[in-house]
C-alpha positions as CSV (number, residue, x, y, z in Angstrom):
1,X,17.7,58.5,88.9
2,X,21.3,57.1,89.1
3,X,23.8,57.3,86.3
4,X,24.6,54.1,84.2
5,X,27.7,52.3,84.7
6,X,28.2,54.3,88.3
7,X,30.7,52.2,90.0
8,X,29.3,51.0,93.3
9,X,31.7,52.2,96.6
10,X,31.5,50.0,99.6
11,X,32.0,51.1,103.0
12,X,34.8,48.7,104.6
13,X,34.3,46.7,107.7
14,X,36.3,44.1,109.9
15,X,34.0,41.3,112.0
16,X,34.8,40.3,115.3
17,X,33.1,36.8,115.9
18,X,33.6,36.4,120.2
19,X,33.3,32.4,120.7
20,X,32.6,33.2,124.8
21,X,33.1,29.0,125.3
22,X,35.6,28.1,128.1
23,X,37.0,25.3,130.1
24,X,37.1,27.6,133.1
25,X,37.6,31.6,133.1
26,X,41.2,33.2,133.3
27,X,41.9,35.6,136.1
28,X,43.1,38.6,133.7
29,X,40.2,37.9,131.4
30,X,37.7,40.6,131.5
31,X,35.8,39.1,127.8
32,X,32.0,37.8,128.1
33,X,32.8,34.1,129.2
34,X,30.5,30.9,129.6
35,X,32.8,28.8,131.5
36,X,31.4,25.0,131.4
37,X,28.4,25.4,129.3
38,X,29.4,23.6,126.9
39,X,25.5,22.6,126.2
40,X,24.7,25.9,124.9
41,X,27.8,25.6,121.9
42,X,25.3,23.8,119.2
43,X,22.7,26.5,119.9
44,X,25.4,29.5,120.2
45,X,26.8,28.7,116.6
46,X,23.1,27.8,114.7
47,X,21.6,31.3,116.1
48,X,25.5,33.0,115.0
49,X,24.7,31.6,111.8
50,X,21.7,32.7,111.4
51,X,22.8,35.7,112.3
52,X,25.5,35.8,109.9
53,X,22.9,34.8,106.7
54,X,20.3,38.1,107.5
55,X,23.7,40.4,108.1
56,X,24.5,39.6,104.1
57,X,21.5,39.7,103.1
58,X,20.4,43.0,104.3
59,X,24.0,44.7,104.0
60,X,25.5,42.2,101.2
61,X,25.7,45.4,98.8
62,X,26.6,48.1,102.0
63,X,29.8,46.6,102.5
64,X,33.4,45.4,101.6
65,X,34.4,43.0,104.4
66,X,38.3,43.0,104.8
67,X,38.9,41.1,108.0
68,X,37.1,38.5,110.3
69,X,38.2,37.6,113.4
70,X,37.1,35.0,115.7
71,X,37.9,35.3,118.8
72,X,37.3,34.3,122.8
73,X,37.6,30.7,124.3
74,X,40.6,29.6,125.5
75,X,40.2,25.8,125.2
76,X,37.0,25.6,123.4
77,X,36.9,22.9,120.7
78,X,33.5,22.8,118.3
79,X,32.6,19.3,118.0
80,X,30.6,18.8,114.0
C-alpha cells in the first residue's frame, strides 16, 4: 500500500514532432522527407493527433514534459 500524501516524481521528457512535408528535398538533408505529397498532410496531422491524445492518456501521470519540438519541412505550410 502507498503512503498518504507521497509526492508523485515524474520522469522528464522532451518531444520531437518531425513534420516530413516538403516542397522538394535538400541535398544535405538526410531526415524522413515526403517531397510533394502534400495530399497526405490532413491525414499525417489527424493520425499525429491521435497519436498525441493515447500518449497522455496512457503516460499523462508517467511524465513531466519540458520541451516540444517540431521539426522537419522546409517550406511546408498547414492549411486549417
Amino acid at each position: 500500500m502507498k503512503p498518504k500524501n507521497k509526492e508523485l516524481i515524474l520522469k522528464e521528457l522532451g518531444i520531437y514532432i518531425h513534420i516530413p512535408f516538403c516542397k522538394q528535398k535538400c541535398y544535405y538533408c538526410d531526415f524522413y522527407s515526403l517531397p510533394n505529397k502534400e495530399e497526405l498532410i490532413d491525414k499525417y496531422v489527424k493520425e499525429l493527433l491521435t497519436e498525441i491524445k493515447e500518449f497522455f492518456i496512457t503516460n499523462k501521470e508517467k511524465f513531466n514534459i519540458t520541451t516540444i519540438y517540431i521539426g522537419g519541412r522546409n517550406t511546408f505550410i498547414y492549411r486549417q
